[in-house]
C-alpha positions as CSV (number, residue, x, y, z in Angstrom):
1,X,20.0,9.4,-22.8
2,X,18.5,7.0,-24.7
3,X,14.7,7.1,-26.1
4,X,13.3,3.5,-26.8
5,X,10.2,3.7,-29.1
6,X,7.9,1.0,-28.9
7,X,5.4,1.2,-32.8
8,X,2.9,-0.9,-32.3
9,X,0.3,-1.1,-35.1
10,X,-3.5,-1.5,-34.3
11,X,-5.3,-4.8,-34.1
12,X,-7.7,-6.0,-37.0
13,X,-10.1,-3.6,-38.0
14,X,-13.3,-3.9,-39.5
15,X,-12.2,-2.8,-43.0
16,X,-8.9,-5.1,-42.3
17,X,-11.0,-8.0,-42.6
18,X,-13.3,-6.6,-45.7
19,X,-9.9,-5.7,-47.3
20,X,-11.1,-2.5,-47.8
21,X,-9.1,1.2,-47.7
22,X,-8.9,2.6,-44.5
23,X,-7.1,5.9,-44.9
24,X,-7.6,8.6,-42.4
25,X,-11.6,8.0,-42.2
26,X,-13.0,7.1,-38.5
27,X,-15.5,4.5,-40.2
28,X,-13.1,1.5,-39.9
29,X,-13.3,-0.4,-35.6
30,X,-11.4,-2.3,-33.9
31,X,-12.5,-6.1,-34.3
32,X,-13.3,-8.4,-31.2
33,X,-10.4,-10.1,-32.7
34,X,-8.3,-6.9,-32.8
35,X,-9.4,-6.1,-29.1
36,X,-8.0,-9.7,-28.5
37,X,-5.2,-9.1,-30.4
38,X,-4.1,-5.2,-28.4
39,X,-4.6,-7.5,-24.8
40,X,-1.9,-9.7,-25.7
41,X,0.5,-6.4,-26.7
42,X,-0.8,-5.4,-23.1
43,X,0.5,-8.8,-21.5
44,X,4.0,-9.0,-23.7
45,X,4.6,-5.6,-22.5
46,X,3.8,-6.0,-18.9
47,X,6.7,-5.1,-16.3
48,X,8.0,-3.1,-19.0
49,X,7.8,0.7,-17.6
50,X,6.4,3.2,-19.6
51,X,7.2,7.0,-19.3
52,X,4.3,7.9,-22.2
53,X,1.9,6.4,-24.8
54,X,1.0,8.2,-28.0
55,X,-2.0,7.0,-30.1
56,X,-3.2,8.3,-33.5
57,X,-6.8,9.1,-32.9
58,X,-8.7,7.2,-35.1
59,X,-10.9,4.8,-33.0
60,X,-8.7,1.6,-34.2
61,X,-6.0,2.9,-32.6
62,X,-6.9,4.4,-29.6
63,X,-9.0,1.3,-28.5
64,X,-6.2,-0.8,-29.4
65,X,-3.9,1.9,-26.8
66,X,-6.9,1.8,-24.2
67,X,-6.5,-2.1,-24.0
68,X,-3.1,-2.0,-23.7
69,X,-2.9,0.5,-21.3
70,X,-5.9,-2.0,-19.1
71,X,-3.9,-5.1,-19.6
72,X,-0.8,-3.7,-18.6
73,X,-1.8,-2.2,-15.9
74,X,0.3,1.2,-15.7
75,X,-1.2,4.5,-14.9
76,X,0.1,6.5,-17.7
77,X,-2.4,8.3,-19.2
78,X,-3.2,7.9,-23.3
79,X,-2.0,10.8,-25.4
80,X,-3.9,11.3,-28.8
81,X,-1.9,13.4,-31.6
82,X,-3.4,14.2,-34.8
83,X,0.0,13.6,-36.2
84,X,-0.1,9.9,-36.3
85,X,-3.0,9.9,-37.8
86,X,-3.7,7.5,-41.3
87,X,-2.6,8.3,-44.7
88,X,-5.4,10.2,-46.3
89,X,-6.5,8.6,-49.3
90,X,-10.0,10.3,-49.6
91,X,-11.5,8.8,-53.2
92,X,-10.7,5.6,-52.1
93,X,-11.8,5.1,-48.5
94,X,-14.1,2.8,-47.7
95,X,-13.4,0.7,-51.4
96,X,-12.1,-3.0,-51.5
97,X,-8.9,-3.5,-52.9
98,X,-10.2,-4.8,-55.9
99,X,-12.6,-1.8,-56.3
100,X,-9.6,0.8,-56.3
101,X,-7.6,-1.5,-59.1
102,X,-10.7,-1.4,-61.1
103,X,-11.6,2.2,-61.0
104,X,-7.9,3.7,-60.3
105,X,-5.6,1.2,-62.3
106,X,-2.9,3.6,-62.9
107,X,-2.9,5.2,-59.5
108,X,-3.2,1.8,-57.9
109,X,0.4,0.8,-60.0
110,X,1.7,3.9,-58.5
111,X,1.0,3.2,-55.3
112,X,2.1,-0.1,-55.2
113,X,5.6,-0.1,-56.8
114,X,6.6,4.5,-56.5
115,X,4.2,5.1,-53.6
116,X,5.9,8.5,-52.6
117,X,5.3,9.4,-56.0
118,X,1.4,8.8,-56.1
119,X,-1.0,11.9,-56.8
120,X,-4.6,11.9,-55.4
121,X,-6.8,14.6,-56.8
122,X,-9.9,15.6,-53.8
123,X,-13.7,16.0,-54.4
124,X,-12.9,19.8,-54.4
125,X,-9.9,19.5,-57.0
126,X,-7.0,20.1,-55.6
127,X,-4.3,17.6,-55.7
128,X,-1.9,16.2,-52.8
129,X,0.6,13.7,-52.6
130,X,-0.3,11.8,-49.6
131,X,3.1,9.9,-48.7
132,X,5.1,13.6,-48.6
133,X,2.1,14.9,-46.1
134,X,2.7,12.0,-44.3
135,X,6.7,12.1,-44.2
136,X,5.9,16.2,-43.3
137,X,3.7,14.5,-40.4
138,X,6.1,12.4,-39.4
139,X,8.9,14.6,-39.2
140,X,6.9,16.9,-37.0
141,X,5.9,14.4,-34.5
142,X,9.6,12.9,-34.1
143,X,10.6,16.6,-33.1
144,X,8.3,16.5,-30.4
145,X,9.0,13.7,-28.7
146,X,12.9,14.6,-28.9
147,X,11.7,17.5,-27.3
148,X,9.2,16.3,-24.8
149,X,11.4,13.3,-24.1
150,X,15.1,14.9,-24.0
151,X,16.4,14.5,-20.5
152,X,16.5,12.2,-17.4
153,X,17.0,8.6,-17.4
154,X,16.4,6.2,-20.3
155,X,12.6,5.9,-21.4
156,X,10.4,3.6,-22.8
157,X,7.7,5.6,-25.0
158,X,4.5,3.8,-26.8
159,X,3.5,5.1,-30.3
160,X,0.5,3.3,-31.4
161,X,-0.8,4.2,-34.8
162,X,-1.2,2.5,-38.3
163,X,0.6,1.1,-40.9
164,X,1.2,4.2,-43.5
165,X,2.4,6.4,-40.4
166,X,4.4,4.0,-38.8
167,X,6.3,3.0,-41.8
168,X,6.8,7.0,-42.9
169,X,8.3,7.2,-38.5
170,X,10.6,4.6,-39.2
171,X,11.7,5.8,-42.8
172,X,12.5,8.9,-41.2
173,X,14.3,7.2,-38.5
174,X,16.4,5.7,-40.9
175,X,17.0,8.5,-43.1
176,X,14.3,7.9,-46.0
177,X,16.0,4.8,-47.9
178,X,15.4,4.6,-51.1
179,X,12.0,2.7,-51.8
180,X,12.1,2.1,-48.4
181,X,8.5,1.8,-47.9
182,X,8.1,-1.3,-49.7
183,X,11.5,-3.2,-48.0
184,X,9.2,-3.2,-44.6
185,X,5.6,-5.4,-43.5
186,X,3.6,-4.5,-40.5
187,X,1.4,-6.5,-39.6
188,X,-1.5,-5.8,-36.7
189,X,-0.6,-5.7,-33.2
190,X,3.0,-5.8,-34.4
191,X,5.6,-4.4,-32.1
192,X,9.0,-3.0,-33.5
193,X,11.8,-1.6,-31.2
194,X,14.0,1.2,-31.8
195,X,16.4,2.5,-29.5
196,X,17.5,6.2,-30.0
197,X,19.9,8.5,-28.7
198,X,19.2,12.0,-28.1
199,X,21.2,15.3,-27.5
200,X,19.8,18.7,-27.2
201,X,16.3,17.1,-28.7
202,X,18.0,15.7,-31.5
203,X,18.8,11.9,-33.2
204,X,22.2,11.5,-33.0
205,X,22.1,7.8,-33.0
206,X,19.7,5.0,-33.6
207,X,19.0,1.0,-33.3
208,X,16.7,-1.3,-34.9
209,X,16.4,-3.5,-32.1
210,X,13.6,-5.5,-33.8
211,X,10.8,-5.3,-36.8
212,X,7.6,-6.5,-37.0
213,X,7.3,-8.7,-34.2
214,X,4.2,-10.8,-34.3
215,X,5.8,-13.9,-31.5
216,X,2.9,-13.1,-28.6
217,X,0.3,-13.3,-31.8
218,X,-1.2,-16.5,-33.6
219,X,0.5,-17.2,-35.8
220,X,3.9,-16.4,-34.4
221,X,5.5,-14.8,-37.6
222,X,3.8,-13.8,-40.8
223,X,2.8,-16.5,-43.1
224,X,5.0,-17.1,-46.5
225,X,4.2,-15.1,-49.5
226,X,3.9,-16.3,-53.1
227,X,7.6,-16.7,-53.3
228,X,11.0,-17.8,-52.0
229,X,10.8,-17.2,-48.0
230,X,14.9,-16.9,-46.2
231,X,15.0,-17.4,-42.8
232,X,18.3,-15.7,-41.6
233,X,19.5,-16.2,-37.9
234,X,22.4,-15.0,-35.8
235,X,24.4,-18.3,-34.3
236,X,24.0,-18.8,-30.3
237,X,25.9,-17.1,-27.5
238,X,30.0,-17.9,-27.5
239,X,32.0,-17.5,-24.3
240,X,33.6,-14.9,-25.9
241,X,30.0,-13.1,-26.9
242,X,30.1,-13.2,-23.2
243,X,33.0,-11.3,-22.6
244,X,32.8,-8.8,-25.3
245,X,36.0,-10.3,-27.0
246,X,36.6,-9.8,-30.4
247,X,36.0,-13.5,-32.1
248,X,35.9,-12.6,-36.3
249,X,37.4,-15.9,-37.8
250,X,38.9,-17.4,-35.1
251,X,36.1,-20.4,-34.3
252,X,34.8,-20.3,-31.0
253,X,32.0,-22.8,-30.1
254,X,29.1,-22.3,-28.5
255,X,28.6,-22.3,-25.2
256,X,25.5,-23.8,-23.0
257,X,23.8,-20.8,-23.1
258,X,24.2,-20.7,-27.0
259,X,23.2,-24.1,-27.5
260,X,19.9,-23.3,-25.5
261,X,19.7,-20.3,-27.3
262,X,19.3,-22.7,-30.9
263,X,16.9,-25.0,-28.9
264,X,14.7,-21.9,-28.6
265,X,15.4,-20.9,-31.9
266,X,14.1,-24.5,-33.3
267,X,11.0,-24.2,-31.0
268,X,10.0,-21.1,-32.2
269,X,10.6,-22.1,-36.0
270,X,8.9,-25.4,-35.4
271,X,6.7,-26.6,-38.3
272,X,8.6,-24.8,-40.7
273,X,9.6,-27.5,-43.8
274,X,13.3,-25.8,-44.7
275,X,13.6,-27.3,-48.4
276,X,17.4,-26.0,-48.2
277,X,19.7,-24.9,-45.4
278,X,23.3,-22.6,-45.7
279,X,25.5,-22.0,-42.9
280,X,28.8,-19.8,-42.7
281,X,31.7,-22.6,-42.8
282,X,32.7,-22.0,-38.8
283,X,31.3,-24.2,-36.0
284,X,29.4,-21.7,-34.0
285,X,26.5,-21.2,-36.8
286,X,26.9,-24.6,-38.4
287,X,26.0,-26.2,-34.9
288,X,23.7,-23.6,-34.3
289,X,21.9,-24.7,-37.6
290,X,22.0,-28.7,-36.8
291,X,19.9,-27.6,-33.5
292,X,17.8,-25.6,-35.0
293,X,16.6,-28.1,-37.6
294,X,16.2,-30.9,-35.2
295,X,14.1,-33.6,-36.4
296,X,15.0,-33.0,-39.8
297,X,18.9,-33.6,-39.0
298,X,18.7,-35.2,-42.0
299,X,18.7,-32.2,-44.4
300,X,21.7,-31.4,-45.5
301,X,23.7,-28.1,-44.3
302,X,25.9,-26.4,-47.1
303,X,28.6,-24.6,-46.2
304,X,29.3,-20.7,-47.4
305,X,32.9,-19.3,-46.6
306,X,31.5,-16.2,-48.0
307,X,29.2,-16.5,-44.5
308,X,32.3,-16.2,-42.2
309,X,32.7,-13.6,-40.3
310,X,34.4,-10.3,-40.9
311,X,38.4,-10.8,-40.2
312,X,38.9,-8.3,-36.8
313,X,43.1,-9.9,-38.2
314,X,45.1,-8.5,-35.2
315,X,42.3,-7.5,-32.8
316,X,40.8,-11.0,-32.9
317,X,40.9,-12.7,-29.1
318,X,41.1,-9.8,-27.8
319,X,38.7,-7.4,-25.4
320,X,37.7,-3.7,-26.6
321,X,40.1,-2.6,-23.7
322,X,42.9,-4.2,-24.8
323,X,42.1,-3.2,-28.2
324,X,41.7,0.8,-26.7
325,X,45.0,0.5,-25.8
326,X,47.1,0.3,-28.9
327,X,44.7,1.1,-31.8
328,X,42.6,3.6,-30.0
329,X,41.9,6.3,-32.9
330,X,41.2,3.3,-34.8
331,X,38.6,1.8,-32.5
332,X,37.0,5.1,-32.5
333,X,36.8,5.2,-36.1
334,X,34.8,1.5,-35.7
335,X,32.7,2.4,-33.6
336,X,31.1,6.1,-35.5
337,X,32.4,5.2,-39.3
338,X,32.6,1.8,-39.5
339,X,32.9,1.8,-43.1
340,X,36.8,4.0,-43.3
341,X,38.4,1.1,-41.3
342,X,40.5,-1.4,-42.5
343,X,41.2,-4.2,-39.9
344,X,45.0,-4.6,-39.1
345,X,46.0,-7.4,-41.1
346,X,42.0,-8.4,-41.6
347,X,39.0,-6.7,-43.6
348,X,37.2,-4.0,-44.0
349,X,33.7,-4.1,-43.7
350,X,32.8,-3.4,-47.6
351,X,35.2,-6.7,-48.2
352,X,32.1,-8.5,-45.9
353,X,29.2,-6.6,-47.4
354,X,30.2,-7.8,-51.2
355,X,30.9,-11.3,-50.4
356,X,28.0,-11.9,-47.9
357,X,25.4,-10.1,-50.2
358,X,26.5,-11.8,-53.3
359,X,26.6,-15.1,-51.4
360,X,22.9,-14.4,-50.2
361,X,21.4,-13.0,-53.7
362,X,23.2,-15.9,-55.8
363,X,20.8,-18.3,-52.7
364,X,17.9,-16.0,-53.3
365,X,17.9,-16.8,-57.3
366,X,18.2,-20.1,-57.0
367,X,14.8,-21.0,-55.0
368,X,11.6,-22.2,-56.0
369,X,8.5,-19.8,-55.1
370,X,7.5,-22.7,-52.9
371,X,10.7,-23.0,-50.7
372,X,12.0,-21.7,-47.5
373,X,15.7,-21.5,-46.5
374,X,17.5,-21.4,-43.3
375,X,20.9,-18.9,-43.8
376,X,22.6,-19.2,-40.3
377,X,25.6,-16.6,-40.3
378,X,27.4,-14.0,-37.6
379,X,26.4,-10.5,-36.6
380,X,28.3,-8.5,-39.1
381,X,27.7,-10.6,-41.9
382,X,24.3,-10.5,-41.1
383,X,24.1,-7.0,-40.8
384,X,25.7,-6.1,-44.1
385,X,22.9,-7.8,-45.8
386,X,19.7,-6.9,-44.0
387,X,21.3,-3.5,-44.6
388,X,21.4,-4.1,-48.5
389,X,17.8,-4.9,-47.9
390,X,17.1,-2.3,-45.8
391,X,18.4,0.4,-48.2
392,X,21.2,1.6,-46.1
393,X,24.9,1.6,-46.6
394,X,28.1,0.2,-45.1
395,X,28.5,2.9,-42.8
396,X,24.6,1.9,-41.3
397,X,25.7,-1.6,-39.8
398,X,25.2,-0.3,-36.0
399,X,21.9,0.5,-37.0
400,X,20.8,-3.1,-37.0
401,X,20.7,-5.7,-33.9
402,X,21.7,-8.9,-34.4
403,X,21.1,-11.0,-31.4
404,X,22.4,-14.5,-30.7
405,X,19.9,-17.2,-31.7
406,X,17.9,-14.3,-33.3
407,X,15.4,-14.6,-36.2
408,X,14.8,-12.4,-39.4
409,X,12.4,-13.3,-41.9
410,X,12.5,-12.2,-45.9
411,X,10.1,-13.2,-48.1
412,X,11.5,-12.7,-51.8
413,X,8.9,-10.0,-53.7
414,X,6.7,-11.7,-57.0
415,X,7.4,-9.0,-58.6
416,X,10.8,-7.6,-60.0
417,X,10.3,-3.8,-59.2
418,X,9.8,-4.0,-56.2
419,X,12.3,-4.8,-53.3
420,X,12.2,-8.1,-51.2
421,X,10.1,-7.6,-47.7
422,X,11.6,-7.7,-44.5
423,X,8.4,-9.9,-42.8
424,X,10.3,-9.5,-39.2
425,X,13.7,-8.3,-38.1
426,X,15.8,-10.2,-35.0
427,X,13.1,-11.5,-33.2
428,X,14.4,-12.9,-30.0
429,X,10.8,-13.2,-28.1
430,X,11.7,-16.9,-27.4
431,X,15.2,-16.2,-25.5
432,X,13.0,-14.4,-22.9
433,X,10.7,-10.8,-23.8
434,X,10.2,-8.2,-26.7
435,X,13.4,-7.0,-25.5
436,X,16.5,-8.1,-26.7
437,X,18.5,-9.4,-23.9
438,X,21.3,-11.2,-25.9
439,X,25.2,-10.6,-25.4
440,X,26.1,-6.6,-26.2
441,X,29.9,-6.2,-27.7
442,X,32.6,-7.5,-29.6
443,X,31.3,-9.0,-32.6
């Protein structure tokens, strides 16, 4: 079966508009903005079904849940575990951020740049680390949903909860990447997707279908940070996206549906100034990037051949049937370890990740902190690289959706040590829902 989480992070709180530290205290409520904020999840979710909804229960959260649950209409009932609740940083709830870098400087640093490694002494002396609790936490309540939620049809579950705990549920999700906590923003009344499948109450297989998705908020997508911003989208819909045929180098145009796809694309990306704009050398992305940019057809589009995509060699034009049928161990081998396959007369996927990481870092040191790019590539070359930035491996690429005409955002980090931030990941809200509904197959 497959499990599709829903994380959706509560709306502004009090003490998210005083910039102060929540932690796991009750003081902090939900704003009349964040009560705005948790109607619109309501509406973006409605004619969605939901088989449960899980809130942490803090009253942020659970009044963020209870509006949902009253826009949307369903008669589920809300179920509050103690095991989403908020990282527990007792000394400094309550305190600005400013206070805590003036009175805790060196745990501050540590929380920042290491913050599994951070060490918070209580009132009564004993000392905790607060991210490992809240892994521990984490852990425990992913068991019980595989449990609760094991058999049957496919379900849609609800988790809604804050931003410490969600990050630690999808850090476990994917396996605890290194620094991982910091590769990740969550913003309030964000909605992130994860499909999972399940056997015997166990993960055996897992999607990002998107991250961070703020589209049904104002503004659509967070705003830029102090540095470089890249803007990295999947080209439109082919025919042979259609059909599940193999495409790799061979250059297939877009199709109608592609082409409305980019419009969509430049609607939702309108009013962004791209100083610079990169495109994989093949027609379906480079077109896909001349409609996105629209009224500023005047910018120039450079072209990356390190941006093609991966070389399927013999399987190329052809459907996964066809390809079953004479390289069927092979095809296996693609589809659970993608990284031990070498394409028959074509690449491997290592050959893509080193060329289209190196092609996107040598972009990323060249901008300005004042500039945005727009990187329009395919689905495995984009996958390779979000995930470099994720943390994961070669062998993680089905872990990440890439839909056609679909958005990720990256803002580059100000500081050195720590790793660029995924602001959103393939956000395809303005082809039609939360849900992805783009092509599925062949890449």
């Amino acid at each position: 079966m497959t499990l599709r989480l829903l994380l959706i992070r509560h709306g502004l709180s009090s003490f998210n508009r005083e910039n102060r530290i929540q932690g796991r205290n009750d003081l902090s409520t939900l704003s009349p903005e964040g009560f705005k904020q948790a109607s619109k999840v309501g509406e973006t979710l409605k004619g969605l079904p939901i088989n449960a909804i899980y809130s942490s229960p803090l009253k942020r959260a659970a009044d963020t849940a209870s509006e949902l649950l009253k826009i949307h209409s369903t008669n589920k009932s809300l179920i509050l575990d103690n095991d989403l609740l908020e990282v527990d940083l007792a000394p400094w709830t309550g305190l600005t951020i400013d206070e805590v870098k003036t009175k805790y400087p060196e745990s501050y640093l540590t929380w920042k740049k290491s913050p599994s490694e951070l060490i918070i002494k209580r009132e009564d002396g004993i000392t905790y680390n607060p991210i490992q609790e809240l892994m521990d936490q984490a852990e425990r309540f992913l068991k019980k949903i595989f449990s609760t939620h094991t058999s049957g049809e496919d379900k849609n579950i609800i988790i809604v909860a804050h931003n410490a705990i969600l990050r630690c549920l999808i850090m476990k999700l994917l396996g605890n990447p290194k620094a991982g906590l910091r590769r990740i923003k969550l913003d309030n009344a964000s909605i992130s997707v994860f499909n999972l499948k399940i056997e015997n109450g166990t993960q055996v297989d897992l999607q990002i279908e998107s991250l961070n998705s703020t589209a049904h908020l104002e503004p659509k997508f967070p705003l830029k940070g102090q540095h470089g911003r890249m803007i990295l989208v999947r080209h439109g819909e082919t025919d042979w996206n259609k059909e599940g045929r193999f495409q790799g180098q061979i250059d297939i145009p877009l199709n109608s549906n592609g082409k409305e796809q980019a419009v969509a694309a430049g609607r939702f990306l309108d009013g962004v100034n791209f100083d610079r704009v990169f495109s994989s050398c093949m027609s379906r992305p480079t077109e896909t990037a001349k409609i996105i940019l629209g009224t500023q057809s005047t910018t120039k589009i450079e072209t990356k051949k390190d941006l093609m995509e991966i070389s399927h060699g013999l399987w190329e034009g052809k459907l996964e049937s066809e390809i079953k049928s004479s390289w069927g161990e092979l095809l296996l081998t693609w589809q659970n370890s993608p990284e031990n396959v070498q394409m028959p007369e074509g690449e491997n996927i290592k050959d893509v990740s080193i060329r289209a990481v190196k092609c996107w870092e040598n972009i990323r040191n060249s901008l300005l902190p004042h500039e945005t790019v727009l990187i329009v590539a395919h689905d495995a070359v984009n996958k390779t690289i979000l995930c470099d930035l994720l943390g994961l491996s070669n062998s993680d690429i089905w872990k990440v959706k890439q839909g056609n005409g679909g958005i990720t955002i990256v803002d580059i980090s100000k500081d050195k040590d720590l790793p660029d931030v995924i602001c959103c990941l393939n956000i395809t809200s303005h082809l039609g829902g939360v849900i992805d509904k783009t092509a599925q197959g062949a890449l």
